[in-house]
N, C-alpha and C positions, 0 to 999 in steps of 0.2 A: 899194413893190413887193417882196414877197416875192424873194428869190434863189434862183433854179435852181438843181439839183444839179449839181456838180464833182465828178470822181474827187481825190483823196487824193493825188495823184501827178502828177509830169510824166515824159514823153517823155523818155528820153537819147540812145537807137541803136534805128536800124530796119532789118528785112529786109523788102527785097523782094520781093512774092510776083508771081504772071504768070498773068495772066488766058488762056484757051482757049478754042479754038472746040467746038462742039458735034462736031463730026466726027472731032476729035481725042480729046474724050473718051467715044466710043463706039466709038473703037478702042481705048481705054487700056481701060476697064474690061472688054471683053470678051479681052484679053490679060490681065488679070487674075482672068480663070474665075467675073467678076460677084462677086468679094471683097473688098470694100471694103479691107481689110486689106492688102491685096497690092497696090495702089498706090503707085506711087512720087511721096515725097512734095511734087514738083516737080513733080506734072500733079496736085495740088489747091490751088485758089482758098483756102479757105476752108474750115480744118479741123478740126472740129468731132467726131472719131472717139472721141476722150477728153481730161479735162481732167487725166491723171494723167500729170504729169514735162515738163506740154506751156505752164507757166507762166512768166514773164519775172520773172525774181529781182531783187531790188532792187539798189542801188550798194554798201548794206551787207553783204547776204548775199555778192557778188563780193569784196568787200574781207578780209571773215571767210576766205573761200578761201583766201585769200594768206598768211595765218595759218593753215592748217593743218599739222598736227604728224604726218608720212606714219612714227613709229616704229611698228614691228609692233606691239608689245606694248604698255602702259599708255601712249598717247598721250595729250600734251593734252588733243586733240580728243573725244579719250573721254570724260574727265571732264567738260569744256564740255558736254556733250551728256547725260551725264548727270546733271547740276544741275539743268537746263534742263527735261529730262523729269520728272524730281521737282517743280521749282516751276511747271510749267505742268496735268501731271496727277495728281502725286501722288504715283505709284508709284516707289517707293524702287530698284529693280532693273529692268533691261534689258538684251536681247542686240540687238547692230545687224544689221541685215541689208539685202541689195542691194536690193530692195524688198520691197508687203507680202503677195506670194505668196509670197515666202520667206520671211518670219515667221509664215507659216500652216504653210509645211510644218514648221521648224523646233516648234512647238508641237504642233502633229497628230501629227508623228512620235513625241511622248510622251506625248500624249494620249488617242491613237485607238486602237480595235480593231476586227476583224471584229464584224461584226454590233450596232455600238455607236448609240446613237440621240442626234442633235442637234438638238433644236428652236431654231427661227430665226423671224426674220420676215423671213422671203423672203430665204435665204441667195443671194450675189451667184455670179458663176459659177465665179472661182475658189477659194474658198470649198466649193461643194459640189462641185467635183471632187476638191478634197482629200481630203473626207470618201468619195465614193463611189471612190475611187482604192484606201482605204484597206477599200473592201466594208463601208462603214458607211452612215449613211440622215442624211439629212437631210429635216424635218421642218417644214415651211410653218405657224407661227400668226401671221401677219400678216392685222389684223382687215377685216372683210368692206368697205369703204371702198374701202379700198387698191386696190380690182379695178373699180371705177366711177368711171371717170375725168372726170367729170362735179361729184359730190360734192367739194362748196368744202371738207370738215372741215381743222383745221389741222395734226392731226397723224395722218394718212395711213400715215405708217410705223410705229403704234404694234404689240404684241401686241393677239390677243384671246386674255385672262388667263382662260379657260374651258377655249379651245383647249389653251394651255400646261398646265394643268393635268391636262385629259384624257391627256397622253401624259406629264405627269409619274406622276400615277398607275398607269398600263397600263405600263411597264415600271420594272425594276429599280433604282434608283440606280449601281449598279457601271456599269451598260447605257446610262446617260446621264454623259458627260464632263463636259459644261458644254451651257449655252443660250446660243447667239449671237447678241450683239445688237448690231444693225448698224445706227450712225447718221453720218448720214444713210440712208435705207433705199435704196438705192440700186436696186436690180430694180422697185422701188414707185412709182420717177420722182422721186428724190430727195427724197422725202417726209422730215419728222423725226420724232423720238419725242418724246413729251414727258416730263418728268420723274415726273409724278406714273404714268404707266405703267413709268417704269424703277423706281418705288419700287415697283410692284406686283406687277414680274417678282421683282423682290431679295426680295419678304415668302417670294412663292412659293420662290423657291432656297434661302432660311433655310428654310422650311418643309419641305421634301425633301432636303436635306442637299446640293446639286447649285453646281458653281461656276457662276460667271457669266463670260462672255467677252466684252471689244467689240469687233467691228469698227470702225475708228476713223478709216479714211480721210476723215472731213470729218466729225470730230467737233467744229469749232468753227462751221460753219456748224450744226450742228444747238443747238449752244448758243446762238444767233445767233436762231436760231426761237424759239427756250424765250423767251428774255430780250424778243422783241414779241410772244410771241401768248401766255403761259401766265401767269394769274396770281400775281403774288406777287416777278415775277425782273423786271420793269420799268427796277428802279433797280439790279440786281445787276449789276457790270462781266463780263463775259465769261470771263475765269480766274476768277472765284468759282463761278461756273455749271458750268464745264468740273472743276471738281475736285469737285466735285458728283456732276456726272455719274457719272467714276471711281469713285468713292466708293463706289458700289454693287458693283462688278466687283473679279473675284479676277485676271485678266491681260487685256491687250488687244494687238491687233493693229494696228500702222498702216504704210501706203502713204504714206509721206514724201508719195510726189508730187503728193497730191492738196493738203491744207488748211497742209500745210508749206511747200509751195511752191517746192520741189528737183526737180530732172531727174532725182533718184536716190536711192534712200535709202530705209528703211523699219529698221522696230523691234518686238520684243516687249518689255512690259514688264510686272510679275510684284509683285504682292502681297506672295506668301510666298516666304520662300526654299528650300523645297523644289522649289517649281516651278523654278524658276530653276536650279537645279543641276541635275533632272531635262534639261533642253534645253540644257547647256551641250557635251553631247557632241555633239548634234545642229548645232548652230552649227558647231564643229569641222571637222564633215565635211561639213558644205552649204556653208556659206558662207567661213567662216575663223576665226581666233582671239575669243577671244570680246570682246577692244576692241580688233575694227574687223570683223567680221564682214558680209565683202563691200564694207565702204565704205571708200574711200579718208580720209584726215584733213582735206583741203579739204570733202568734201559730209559728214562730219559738223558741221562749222565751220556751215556754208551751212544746214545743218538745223537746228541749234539754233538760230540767227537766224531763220530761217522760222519755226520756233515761235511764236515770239515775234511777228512781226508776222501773221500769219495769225488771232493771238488776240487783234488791235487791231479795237476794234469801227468803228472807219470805214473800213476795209482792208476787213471784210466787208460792214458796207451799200451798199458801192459795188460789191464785187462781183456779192452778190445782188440788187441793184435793177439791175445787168444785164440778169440771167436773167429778173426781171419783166418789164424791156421786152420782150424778144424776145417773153414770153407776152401783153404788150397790144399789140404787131402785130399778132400772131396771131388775137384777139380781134376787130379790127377786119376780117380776112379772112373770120373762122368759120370757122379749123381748127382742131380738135379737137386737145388734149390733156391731158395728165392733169394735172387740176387740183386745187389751186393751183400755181403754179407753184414749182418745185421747187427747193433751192441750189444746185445746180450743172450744171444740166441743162433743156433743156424733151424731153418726153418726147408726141412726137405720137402721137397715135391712131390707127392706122395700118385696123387695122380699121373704124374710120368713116370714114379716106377713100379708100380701095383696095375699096371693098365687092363688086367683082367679080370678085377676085380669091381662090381658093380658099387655106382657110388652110395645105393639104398643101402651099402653092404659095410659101410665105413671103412674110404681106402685108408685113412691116414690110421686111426685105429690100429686097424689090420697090422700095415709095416709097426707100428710101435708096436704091438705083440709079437710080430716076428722077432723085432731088433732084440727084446729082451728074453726071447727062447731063445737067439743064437748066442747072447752073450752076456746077460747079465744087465743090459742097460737099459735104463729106466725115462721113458721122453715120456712127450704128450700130446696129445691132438689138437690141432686146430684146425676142427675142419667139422661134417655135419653134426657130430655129439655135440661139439660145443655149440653152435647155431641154435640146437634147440628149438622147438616147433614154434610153428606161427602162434603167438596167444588167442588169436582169433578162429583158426581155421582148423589150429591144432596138429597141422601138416606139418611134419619135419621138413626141415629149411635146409637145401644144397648149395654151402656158398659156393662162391666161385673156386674159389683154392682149397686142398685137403692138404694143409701139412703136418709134418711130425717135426714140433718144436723140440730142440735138445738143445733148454736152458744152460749155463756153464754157471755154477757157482763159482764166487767170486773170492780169487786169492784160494782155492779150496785143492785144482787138480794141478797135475805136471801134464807137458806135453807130451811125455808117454801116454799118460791115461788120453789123452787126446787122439795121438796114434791109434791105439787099442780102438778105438770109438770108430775110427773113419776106418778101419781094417776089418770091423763087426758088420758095419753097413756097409763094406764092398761084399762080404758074402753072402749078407743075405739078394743084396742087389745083383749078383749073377747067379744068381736060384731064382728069381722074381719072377719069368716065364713060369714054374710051377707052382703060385700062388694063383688060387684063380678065385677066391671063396672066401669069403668077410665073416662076419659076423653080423648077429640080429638082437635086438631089443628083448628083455622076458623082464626089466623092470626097471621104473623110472618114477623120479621125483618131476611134477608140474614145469618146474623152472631152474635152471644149471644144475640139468639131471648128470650133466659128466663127470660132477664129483663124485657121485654113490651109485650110478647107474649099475647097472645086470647086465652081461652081455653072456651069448651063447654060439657056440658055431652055427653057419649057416649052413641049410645042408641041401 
């Protein structure tokens, strides 16, 4: 008899979480202006909002804590962290920072100007507030797949190398900083890219003289893709893939919290050393000295050991044949989402099952407030709240796709709690004929108002 899959891990310490009634959580969320966000995180079940800083650290990475080296200046923990980023991706230089929207600013702040143009494949949200914060554009060549959540292709978050090239040509080199490429593609439903596409954007960037930049928050789940679905990397361990990848890029951006596997943390790290000195003042005054820049000496300890086991390829097939199961519940219900299923995320289709609900009205919104009066659980929208108005025209922006991301923290649930989750979204999805009615705006922040927005029924 063949052996069933086992997680990689056992159990050490658990919390308690408290199940509610429906009457209590439809006075919570309506005290929370219908914000997912604005919940307190004792009246959710079962929470699913993100999988960045929300992961259970191993005995090891706890122990490396205790081993941190809290000097201001050239600490330990510095150097540890910077070995560790060298022998995991490559790059010879980095600045730490508290996470990785503060390695975007701290990079942005030396990279950007008015009126500057950034192509992406479907830059994430904070990401493109950086750049249009900065009065600069950000530039969508994520290939036409990506928007039909239906289509099984494997690599979903690749560029279309036409696209990139059209707007590499139509504007100036000085007018393009770098091309961001963001793996996992995370706004795509956690799609990945593949390699032979990173080698196409790289021919292109050598070809226009233009750097390359990654977003890197779950750069080793997309190595994790590469190494089962793309020819050639089968037998290639995980860090030979992962330096691979880098390999192409002149600096990258990472969000510890995500594929590191820390409650905190994040990093630039830098090619050349011009760059690098370029953003050393920037650190300074964002975050702090430039070894320890925002982080304390225990969560760098904790980071550089996440590194490392986040790049264990049994650490990730257990992970991501998670996120598969909750997509073959899903399957077996016929809820739609964006397929295949994604590394770190399933990302439902909200649009195909709210279909009466006006999109000025926020479908995917909507189902995530539903999902969490039926049961407790807590997703997020990717869909017009996060789009966020035109900065010019001030018109809210209807992308293409409205979904309800339900992040899996990492090493955190059982595949009961998984069950539970595809058994919440089968009820509310055969009630979904009697949703007809969204929600409306009564308050908003300029720019990534979907973190503290106000929302109100629509009536």
């Amino acid at each position: 008899m063949e052996l069933p899959f086992a997680e990689p891990y056992k159990i050490k310490m658990v919390e308690t979480i408290r199940k509610s009634s429906r009457t209590e959580r439809e006075a919570w969320i309506k005290e929370a202006d219908y914000n997912l966000f604005n919940l307190k995180s004792e009246r959710v079940f079962i929470d699913l909002l993100t999988d960045s800083g929300t992961g259970a650290m191993s005995d090891r990475q706890w122990s490396a804590m205790m081993e941190g080296d809290e000097s201001y200046a050239g600490a330990r923990s510095y150097y540890r962290l910077k070995e560790t980023i060298e022998e995991v991706t490559g790059f010879p230089l980095f600045l730490p920072t508290h996470q990785g929207r503060a390695a975007e600013n701290v990079l942005f702040s030396s990279l950007i100007k008015a009126n500057d143009v950034l192509p992406g494949n479907a830059h994430f949200d904070t990401t493109k507030g950086h750049i249009e914060f900065r009065k600069a554009h950000a530039v969508d060549c994520t290939i036409a797949e990506a928007y039909d959540t239906t289509c099984e292709s494997p690599f979903k978050g690749n560029f279309d190398l036409n696209k990139l090239e059209e707007v590499l040509k139509k504007y100036p080199k000085e007018q393009i900083p770098c091309i961001v490429v963001t793996i996992t593609n995370n706004t795509a439903g956690g799609q990945p890219v593949s390699m032979e596409n990173i080698k196409g954007v790289a021919a292109l960037a050598q070809k226009y003289g233009i750097k390359i930049l990654m977003d890197s928050a779950r750069f080793a789940e997309n190595a994790y893709f590469i190494k089962m679905r793309e020819k050639g990397y089968a037998e290639k361990p995980i860090r030979e893939i992962v330096r691979e990848l880098f390999s192409y890029a002149d600096f990258m951006t990472m969000s510890s919290k995500k594929d590191a596997i820390v409650n905190m943390g994040g990093f630039a790290a830098f090619r050349h050393r011009e760059d690098w000195e370029k953003c050393q003042m920037y650190t300074i005054i964002y975050e702090g000295f430039i070894t320890y820049g925002g982080m304390s000496g225990r969560d760098m300890n904790a980071l550089a050991q996440g590194l490392m086991e986040g790049t264990e390829f049994d650490y990730l097939e257990a992970r991501i044949s998670q996120v598969a199961y909750l997509g073959q519940k899903l399957d077996e219900y016929g809820i739609p989402y964006q397929r295949p299923a994604g590394g770190h995320a399933i990302f439902v289709d909200a649009k195909k099952v709210l279909t009466q609900v006006p999109q000025e009205e926020f479908i995917a919104q909507t189902l995530g407030i539903e999902l969490y009066v039926e049961a407790g659980i807590r997703g997020v929208e990717i869909g017009a709240l996060l789009a966020d108005r035109d900065p010019v025209t001030r018109e809210n922006r209807y992308p293409a796709l409205e979904l309800l991301r339900l992040a899996i923290p990492r090493r955190v649930y059982t595949n009961n709690h998984i069950d539970y989750i595809a058994a919440a979204l089968k009820n509310v999805y055969d009630r979904r004929q009697t949703i007809t009615r969204g929600y409306v705006i009564s308050k908003e922040l300029p720019i990534m108002r979907h973190f503290t927005i106000q929302l109100a029924p629509a009536r």
